[in-house]
ROSE-4610 file (N, C-alpha, C; in Angstrom, 1 decimal, always signed):
// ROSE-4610
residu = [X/X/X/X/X/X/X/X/X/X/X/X/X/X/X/X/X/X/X/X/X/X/X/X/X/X/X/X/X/X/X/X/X/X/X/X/X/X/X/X/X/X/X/X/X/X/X/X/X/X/X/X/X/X/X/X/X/X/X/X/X/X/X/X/X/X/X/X/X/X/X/X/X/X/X/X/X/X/X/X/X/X/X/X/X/X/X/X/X/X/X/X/X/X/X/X/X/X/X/X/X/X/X/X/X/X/X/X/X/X/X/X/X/X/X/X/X/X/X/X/X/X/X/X/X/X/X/X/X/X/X/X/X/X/X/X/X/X/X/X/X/X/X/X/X/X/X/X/X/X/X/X/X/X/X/X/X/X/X/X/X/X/X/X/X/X/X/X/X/X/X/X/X/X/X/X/X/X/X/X/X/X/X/X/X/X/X/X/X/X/X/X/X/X/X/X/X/X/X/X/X/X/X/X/X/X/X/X/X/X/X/X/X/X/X/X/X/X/X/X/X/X/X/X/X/X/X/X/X/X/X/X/X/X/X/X/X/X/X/X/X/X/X/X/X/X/X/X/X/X/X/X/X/X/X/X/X/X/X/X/X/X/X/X/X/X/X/X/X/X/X/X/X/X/X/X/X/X/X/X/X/X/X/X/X/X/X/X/X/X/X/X/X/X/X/X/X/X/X/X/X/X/X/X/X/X/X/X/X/X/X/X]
num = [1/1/1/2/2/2/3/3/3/4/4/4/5/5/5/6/6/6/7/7/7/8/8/8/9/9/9/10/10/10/11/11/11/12/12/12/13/13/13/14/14/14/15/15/15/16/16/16/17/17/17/18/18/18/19/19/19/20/20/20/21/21/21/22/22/22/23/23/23/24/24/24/25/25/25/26/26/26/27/27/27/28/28/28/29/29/29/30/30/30/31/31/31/32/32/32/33/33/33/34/34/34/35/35/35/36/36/36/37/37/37/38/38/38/39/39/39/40/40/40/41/41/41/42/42/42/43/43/43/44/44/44/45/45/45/46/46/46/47/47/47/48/48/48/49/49/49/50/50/50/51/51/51/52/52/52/53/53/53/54/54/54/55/55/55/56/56/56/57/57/57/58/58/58/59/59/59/60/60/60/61/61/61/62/62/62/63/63/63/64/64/64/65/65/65/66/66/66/67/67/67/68/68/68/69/69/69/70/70/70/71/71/71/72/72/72/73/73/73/74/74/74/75/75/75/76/76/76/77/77/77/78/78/78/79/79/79/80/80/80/81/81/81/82/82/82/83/83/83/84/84/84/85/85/85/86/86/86/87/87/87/88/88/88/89/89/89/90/90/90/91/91/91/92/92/92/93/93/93/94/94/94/95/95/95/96/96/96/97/97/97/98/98/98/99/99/99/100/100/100/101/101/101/102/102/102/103/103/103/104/104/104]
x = [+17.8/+17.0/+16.1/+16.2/+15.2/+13.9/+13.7/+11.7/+11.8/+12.1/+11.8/+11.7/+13.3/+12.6/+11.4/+11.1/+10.5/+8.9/+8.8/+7.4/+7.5/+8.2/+7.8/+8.2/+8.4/+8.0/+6.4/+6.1/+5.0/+4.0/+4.1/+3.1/+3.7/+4.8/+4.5/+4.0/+3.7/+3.0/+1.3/+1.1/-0.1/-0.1/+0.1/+0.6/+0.6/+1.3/+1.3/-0.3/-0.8/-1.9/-3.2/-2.8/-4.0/-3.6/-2.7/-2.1/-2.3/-2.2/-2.1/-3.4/-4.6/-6.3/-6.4/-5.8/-6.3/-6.1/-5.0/-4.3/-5.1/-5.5/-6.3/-7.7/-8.4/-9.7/-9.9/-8.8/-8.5/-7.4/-6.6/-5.8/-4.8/-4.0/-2.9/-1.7/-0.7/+0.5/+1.1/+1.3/+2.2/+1.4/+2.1/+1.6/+2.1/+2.2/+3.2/+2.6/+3.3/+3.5/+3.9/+2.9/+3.5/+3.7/+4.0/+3.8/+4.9/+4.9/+5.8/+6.3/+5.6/+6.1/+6.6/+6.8/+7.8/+8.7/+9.3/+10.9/+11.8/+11.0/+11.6/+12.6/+11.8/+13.6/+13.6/+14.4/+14.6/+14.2/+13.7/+13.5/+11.7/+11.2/+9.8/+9.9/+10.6/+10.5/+10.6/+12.0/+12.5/+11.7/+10.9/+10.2/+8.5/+8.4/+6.8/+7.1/+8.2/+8.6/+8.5/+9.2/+9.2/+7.9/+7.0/+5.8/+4.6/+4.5/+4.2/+4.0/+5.5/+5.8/+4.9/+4.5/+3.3/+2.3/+1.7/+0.1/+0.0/+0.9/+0.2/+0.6/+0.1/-0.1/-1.3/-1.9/-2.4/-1.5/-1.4/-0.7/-0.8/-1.8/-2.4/-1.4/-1.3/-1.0/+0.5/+1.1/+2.7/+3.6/+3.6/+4.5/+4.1/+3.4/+2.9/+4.7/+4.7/+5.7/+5.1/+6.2/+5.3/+6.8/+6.6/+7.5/+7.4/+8.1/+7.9/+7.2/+6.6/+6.3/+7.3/+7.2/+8.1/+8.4/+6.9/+7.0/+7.3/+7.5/+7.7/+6.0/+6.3/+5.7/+4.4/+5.2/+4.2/+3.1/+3.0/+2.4/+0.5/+0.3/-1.1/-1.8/-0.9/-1.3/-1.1/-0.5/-0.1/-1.0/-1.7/-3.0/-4.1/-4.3/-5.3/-5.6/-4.5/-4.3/-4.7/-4.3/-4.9/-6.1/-7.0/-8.2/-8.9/-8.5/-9.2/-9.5/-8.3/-7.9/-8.8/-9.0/-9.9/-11.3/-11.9/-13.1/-13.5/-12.1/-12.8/-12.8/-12.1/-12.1/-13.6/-14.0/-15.3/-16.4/-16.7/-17.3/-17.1/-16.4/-16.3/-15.5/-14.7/-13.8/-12.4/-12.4/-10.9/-10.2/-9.3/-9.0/-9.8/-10.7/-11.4/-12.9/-12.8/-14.1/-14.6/-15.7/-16.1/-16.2/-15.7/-15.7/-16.4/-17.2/-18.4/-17.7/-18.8/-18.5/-18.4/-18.6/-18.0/-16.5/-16.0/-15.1/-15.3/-16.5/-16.4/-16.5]
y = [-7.1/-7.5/-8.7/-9.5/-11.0/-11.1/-10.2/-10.0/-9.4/-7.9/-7.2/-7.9/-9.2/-9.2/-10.5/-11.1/-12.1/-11.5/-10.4/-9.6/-9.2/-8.9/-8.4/-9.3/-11.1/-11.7/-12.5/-12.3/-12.9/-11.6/-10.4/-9.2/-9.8/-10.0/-10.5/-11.6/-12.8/-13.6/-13.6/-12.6/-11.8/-10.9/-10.6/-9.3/-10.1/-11.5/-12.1/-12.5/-13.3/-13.7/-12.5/-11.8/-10.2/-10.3/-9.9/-9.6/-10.5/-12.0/-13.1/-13.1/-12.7/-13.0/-11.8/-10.4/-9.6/-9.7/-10.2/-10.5/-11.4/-12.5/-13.7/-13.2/-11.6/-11.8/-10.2/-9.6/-8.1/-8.3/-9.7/-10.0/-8.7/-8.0/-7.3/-7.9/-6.8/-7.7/-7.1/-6.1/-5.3/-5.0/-5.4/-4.7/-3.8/-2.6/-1.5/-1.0/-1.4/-1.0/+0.2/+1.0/+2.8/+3.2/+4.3/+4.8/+3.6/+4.3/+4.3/+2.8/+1.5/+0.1/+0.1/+1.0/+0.8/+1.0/+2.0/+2.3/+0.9/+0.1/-1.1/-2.2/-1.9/-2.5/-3.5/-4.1/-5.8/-6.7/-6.2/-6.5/-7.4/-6.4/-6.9/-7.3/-7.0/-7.3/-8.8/-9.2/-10.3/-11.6/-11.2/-12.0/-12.1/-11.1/-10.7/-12.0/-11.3/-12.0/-13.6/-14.0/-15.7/-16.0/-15.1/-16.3/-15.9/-14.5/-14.4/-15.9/-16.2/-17.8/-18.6/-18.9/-20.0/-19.7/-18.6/-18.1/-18.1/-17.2/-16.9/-17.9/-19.3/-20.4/-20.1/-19.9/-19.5/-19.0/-19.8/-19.4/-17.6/-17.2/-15.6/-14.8/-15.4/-14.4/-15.0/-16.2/-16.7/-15.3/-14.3/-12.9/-12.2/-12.2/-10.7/-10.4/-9.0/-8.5/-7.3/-7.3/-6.4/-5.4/-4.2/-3.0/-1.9/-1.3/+0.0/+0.9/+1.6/+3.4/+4.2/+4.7/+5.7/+6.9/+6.8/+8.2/+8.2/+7.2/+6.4/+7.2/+8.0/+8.3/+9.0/+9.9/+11.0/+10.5/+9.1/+8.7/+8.5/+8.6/+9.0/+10.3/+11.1/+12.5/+12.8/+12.4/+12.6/+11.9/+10.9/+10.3/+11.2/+11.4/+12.0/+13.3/+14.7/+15.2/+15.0/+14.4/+13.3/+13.9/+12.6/+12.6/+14.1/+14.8/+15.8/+16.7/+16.8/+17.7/+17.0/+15.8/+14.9/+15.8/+15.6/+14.9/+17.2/+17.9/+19.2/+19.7/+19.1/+18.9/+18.7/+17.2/+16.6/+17.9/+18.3/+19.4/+20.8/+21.0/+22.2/+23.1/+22.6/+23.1/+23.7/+22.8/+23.1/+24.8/+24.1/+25.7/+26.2/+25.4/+26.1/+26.6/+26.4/+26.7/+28.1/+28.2/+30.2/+30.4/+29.8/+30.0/+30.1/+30.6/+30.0/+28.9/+28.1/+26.7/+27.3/+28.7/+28.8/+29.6/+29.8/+30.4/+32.0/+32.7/+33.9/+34.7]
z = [+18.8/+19.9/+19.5/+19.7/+19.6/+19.7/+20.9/+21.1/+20.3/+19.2/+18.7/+17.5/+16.9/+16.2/+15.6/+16.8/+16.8/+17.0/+17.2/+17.2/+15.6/+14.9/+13.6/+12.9/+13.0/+12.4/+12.7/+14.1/+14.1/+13.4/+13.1/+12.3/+10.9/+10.3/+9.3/+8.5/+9.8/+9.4/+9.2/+10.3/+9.9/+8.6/+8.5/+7.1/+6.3/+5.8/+4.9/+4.4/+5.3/+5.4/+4.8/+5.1/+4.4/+3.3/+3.0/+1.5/+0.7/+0.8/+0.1/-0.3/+1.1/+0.7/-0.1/+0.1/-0.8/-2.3/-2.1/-3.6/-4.3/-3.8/-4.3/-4.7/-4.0/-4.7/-5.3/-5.4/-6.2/-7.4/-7.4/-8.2/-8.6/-7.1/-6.9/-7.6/-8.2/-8.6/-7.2/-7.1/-6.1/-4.7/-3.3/-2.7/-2.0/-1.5/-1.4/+0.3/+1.2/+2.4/+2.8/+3.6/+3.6/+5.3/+5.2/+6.6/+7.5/+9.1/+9.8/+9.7/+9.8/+9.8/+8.3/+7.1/+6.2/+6.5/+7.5/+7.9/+8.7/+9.2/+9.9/+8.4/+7.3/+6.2/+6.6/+6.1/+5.9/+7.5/+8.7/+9.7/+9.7/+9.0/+8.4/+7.5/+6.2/+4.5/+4.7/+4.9/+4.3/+5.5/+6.7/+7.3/+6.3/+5.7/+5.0/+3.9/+3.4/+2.3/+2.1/+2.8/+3.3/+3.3/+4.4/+4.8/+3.7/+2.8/+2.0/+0.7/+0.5/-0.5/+0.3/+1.4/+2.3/+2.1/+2.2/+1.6/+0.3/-0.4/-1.8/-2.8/-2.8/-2.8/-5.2/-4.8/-6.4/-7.1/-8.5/-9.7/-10.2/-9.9/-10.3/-9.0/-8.0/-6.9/-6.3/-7.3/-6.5/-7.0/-8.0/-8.4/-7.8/-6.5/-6.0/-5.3/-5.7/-4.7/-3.5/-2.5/-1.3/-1.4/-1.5/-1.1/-0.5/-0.2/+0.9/-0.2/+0.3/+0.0/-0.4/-1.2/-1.7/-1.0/-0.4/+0.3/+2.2/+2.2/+3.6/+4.2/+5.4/+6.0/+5.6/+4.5/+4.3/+3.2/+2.7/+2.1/+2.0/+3.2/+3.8/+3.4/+4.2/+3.9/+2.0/+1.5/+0.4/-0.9/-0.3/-0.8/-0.4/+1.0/+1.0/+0.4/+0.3/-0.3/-1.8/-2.3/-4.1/-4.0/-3.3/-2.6/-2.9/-1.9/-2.0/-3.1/-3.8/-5.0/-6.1/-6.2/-6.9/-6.8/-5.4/-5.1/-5.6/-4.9/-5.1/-7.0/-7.7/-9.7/-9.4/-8.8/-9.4/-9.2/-8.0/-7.8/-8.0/-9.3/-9.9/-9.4/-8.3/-8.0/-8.4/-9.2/-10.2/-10.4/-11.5/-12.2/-13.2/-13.1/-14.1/-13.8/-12.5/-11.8/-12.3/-12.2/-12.3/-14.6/-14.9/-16.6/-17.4/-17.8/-18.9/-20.0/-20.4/-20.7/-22.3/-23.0/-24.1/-24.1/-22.8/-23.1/-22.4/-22.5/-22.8/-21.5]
């Protein structure tokens, strides 16, 4: 479809433009696209791709690569998940919660 895919090249010309600025002041090598607009495949990639080479213009940021999620969708939940399991360790939460700190 042509609108279709001339709408997810004009998002990738947007998308480029983020990436490129984020890359330029966090000095990203990779930038890794998750969730549902990673399933669209070479429809988005290879348009990201291209206009990505027009922005990321700096020597530090011309090897950035952009690739799907591994986890396609469930990549969100599956950080946030991380997240939480982290933040409940920090607060004593762990498996090790409840222990005396000699052991006994």
């Amino acid at each position: 479809d042509p609108v279709a895919r001339a709408s997810f090249a004009r998002a990738a010309q947007a998308l480029a433009a983020g990436i490129a600025a984020t890359a330029a002041l966090v000095e990203i090598e990779v930038a890794v696209i998750g969730g549902g607009v990673a399933g669209a495949g070479d429809v988005l990639f290879a348009p990201l791709r291209r206009a990505l080479r027009d922005y990321a213009t700096l020597s530090f940021v011309q090897g950035l690569e952009v690739v799907p999620a591994q986890m396609g969708t469930d990549a969100g939940v599956v950080g946030a998940a991380a997240a939480a399991a982290q933040e409940a360790r920090l607060e004593g939460f762990g498996p090790t919660a409840g222990t005396h700190p000699t052991g006994d």
